[in-house]
C-alpha positions in Angstrom: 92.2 129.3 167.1 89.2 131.7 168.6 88.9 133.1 172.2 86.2 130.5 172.4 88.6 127.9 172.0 91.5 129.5 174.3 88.7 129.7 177.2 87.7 126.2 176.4 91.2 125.4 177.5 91.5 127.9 180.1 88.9 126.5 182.1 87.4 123.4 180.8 87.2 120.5 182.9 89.0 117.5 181.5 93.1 116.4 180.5 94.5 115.9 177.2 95.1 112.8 175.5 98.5 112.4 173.5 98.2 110.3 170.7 101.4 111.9 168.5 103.9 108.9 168.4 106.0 109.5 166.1 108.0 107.2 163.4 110.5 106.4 166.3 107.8 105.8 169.3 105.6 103.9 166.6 106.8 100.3 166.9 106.8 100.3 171.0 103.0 101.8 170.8 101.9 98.9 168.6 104.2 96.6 170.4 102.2 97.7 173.5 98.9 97.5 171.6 99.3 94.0 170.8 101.0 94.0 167.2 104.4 93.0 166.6 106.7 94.1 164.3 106.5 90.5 162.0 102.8 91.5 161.5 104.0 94.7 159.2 106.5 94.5 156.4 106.8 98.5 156.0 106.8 102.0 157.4 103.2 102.4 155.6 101.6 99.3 156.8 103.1 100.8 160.2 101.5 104.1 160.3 98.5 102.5 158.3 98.1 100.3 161.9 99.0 103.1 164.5 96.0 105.0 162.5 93.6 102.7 162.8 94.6 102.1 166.5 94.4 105.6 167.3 90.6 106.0 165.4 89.5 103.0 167.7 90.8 105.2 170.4 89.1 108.8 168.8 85.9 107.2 167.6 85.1 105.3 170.8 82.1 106.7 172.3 84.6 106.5 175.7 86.4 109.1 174.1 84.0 112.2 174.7 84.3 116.1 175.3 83.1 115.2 178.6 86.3 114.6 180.2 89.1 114.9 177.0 89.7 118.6 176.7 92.1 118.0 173.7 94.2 115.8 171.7 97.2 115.6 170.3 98.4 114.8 166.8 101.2 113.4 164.9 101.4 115.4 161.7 100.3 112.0 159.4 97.5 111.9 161.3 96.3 115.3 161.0 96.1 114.6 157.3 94.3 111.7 157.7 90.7 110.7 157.7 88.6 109.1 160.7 85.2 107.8 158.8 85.5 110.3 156.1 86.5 113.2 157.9 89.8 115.3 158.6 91.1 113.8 162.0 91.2 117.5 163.2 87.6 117.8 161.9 86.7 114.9 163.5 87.8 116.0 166.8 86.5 119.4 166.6 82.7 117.8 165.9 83.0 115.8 169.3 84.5 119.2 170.8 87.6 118.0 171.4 90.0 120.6 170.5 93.2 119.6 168.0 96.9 120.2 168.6 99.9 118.8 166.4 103.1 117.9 167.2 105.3 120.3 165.3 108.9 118.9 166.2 111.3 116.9 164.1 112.3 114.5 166.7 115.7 115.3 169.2 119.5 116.2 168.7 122.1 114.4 170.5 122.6 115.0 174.2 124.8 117.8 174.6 125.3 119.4 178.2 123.2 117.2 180.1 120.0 118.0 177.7 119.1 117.4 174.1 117.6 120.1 172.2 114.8 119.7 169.1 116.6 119.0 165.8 115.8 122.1 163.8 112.2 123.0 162.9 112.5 123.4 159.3 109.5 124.1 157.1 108.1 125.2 159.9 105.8 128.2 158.8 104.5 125.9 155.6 103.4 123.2 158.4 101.6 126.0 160.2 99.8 127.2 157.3 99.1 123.3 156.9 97.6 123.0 160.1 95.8 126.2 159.9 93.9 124.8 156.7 93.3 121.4 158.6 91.5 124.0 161.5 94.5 123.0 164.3 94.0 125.0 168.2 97.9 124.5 169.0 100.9 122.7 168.9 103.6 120.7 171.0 107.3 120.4 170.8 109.5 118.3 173.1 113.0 118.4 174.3 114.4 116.7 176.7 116.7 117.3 180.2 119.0 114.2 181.6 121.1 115.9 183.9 121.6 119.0 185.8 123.4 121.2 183.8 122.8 125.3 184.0 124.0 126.1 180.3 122.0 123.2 178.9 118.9 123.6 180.9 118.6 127.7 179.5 119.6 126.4 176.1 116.9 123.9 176.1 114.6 126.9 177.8 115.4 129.4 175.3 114.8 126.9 171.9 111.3 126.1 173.0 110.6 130.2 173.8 111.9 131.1 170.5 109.9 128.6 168.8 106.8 129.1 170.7 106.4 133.1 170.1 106.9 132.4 166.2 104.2 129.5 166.6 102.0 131.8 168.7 102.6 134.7 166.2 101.1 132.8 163.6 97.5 132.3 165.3 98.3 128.9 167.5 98.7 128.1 171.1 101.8 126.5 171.4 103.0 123.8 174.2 106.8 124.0 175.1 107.6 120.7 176.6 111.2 120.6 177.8 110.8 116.7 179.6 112.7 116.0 183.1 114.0 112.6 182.5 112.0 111.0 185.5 115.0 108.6 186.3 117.8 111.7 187.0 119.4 111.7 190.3 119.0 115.5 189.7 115.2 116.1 189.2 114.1 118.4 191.8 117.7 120.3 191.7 117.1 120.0 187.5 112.9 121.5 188.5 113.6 123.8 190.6 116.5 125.7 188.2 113.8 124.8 185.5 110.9 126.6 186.6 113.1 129.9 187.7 114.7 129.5 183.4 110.6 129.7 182.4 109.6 132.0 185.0 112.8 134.5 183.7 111.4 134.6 180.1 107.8 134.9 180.7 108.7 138.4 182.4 110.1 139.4 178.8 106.8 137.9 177.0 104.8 140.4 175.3 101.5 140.8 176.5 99.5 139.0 173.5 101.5 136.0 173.6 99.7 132.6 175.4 101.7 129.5 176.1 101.1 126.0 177.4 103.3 124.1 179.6 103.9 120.4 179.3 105.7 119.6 181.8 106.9 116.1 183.9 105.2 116.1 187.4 107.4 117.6 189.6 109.2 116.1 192.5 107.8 119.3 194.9 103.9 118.8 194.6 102.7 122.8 193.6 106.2 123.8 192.0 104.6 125.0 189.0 101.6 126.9 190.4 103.0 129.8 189.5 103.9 129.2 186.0 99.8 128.2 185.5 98.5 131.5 186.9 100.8 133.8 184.9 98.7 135.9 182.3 100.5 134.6 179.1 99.8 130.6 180.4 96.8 129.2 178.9 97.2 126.1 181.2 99.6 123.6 182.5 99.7 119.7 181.8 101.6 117.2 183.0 103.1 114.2 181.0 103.4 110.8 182.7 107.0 110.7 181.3 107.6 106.7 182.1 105.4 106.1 185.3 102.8 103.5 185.0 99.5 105.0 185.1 99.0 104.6 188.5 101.7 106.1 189.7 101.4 109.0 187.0 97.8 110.0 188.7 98.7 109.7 192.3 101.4 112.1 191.8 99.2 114.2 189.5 96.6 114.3 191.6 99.2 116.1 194.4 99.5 119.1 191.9 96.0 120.8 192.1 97.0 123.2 189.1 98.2 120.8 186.4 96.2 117.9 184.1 97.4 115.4 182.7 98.5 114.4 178.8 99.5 111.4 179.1 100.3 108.9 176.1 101.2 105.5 177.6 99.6 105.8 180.3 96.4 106.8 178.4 96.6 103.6 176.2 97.9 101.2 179.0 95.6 97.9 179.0 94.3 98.8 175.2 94.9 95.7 172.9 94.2 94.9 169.4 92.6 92.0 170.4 89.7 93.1 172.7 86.4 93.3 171.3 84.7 96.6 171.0 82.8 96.3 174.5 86.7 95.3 176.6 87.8 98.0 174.4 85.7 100.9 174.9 85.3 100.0 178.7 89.0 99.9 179.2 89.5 103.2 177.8 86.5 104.3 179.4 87.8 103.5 183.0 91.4 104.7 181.8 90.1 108.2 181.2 88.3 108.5 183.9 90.9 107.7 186.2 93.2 110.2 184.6 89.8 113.0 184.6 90.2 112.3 188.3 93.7 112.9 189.0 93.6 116.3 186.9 90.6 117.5 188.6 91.5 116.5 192.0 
């Protein structure tokens, strides 16, 4: 990470694209793309086809600095090659700035939320990621229901986390997710927000964060949040909304961008030739470039 980078972020033009499924999230992302389950016979021919769908995506010359301020990336694919070079590498050469997923996947709900299974290893993955030349990292956890203890709990694991993973020379994104479909969301928001906005008092002053955060049911709730001193910038994840839908209501919160995952990749097939391909993606991240910028 150098300042160059964190300004980059700061106040680049552009969203981030999330492209960090994970061994559970795998199958439904190929499913999506067009490949069934019956056309692999292992977890490697799995993750050997989810890498090859997610160069397509990183090589296409759709997928440009121009409007993709970062991306995200599962750990297998940060130590994986895209035409002979480290994905991270890669990235960094079309100016696209790398971040890895860093969690270990979710505990079981308790209290309404469920909290990241426990990081372990975590400080020899860092030094990983610091060899493979990684900007930052993401961590998700997720709130059902409205539940005070639950919501700090969930608050308080992706803080502690966060200033270890900023300690060691990364910008970290805390994503504790609002389960779109709660009856609770803006009650669950607005007790969210006032959770993050209690621990960012108590920050010390070197410390810088990233929100990801689901797009709140009060357009603007998290203004605040982006323009504190230790937030490097807010993003929104489209957390189960089509892609329309994601963008409209992105598009009604002037101080968050997206990183969407789905959304990003909606309409992408294995079966399109390079030109439906790369023009599908092309009109896909430009309709998300707008909705973060508007």
């Amino acid at each position: 990470m150098s300042e160059e980078q964190v300004k980059r972020m700061h106040d680049g033009k552009g969203f981030i694209a999330a492209l960090d499924q994970s061994g559970g999230s795998t199958p439904k992302a190929l499913k999506n793309y067009g490949i069934d389950e019956e056309r692999y016979q292992s977890e490697e021919e799995m993750f050997d086809m989810i890498h090859q769908m997610r160069t397509r995506i990183i090589a296409s010359p759709s997928f440009t600095s121009e409007h993709i301020l970062a991306a995200i990336l599962f750990e297998m694919t940060m130590d994986r090659k895209i035409h002979g070079k480290y994905t991270a590498d890669y990235l960094i050469e079309k100016g696209i700035l790398p971040i890895l997923k860093v969690d270990k996947g979710l505990a079981a709900e308790v209290d309404g939320v469920r909290l990241m299974k426990p990081i372990n290893g975590l400080d020899a993955l860092l030094e990983r990621a610091k060899e493979r030349h990684i900007f930052g990292t993401k961590m998700r956890s997720v709130i059902s229901s409205y539940n005070e203890k639950g919501i700090h709990e969930i608050v308080k694991q992706q803080f502690a986390y966060g200033i270890q993973i900023a300690k060691a020379g990364f910008v970290p994104i805390l994503e504790p997710e609002v389960d779109i479909h709660s009856q609770e969301k803006g009650k669950i928001e607005s007790f969210l927000k006032a959770e993050i906005d209690r621990y960012l008092a108590d920050l010390d002053d070197g410390i810088r964060i990233m929100f990801k955060l689901t797009i709140p049911d009060e357009a603007g709730l998290y203004d605040s949040i982006a323009s504190d001193t230790h937030v490097v910038r807010v993003v929104a994840l489209s957390g189960g909304y089509s892609r329309e839908e994601a963008n409209e209501k992105l598009a009604q919160n002037h101080h968050m961008i997206a990183s969407f995952s789905r959304a990003l990749t909606e309409g992408l097939t294995d079966s399109q030739t390079d030109d439906e391909f790369n023009e599908m993606l092309r009109e896909s991240i430009q309709a998300i470039y707008d909705a973060s910028m508007a």
